[in-house]
C-alpha positions, -999 to 999 in steps of 0.1 A, spaced: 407 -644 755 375 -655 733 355 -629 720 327 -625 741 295 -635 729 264 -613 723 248 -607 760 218 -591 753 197 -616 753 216 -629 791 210 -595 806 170 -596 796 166 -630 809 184 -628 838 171 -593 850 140 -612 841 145 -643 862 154 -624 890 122 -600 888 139 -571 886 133 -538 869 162 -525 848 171 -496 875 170 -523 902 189 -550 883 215 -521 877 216 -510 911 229 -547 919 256 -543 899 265 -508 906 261 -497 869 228 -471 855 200 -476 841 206 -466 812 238 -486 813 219 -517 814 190 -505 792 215 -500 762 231 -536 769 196 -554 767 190 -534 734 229 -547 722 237 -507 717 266 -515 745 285 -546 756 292 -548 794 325 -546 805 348 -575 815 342 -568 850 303 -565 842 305 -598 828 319 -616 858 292 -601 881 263 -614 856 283 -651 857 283 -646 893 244 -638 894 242 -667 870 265 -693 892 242 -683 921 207 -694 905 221 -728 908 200 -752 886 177 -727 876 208 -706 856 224 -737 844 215 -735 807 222 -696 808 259 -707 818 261 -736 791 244 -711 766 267 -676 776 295 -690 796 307 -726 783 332 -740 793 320 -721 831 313 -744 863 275 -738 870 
């Protein structure tokens, strides 16, 4: 498995894209607050199962996410 890049800078944008606060962007992927708080300031990486739900967040903004999957997921079907 390849070593999973930094996602810090994913979880800001996306959360960000999406218009959502940190406790509502966590309660979308059934994690805390301060769960997501520590992987925006890279303290934490999200787990593997994490990670799929943020690709699948990503997948879902269609066009609009398309350089956040070449960028954090390549080798990923937008």
């Amino acid at each position: 498995m390849n070593e999973q890049p930094d996602l810090a800078p994913l979880v800001r944008e996306l959360r960000k894209r999406l218009r959502l606060t940190q406790e509502k962007f966590a309660a979308r992927l059934g994690v805390t607050f301060p769960t997501v708080n520590r992987w925006e300031n890279g303290r934490t990486k999200p787990s593997p199962m994490a990670v799929e739900h943020l690709r699948d967040f990503v997948r879902e903004m269609g066009k609009e996410g398309a350089e956040l999957m070449r960028e954090f997921f390549a080798g990923d079907k937008p």
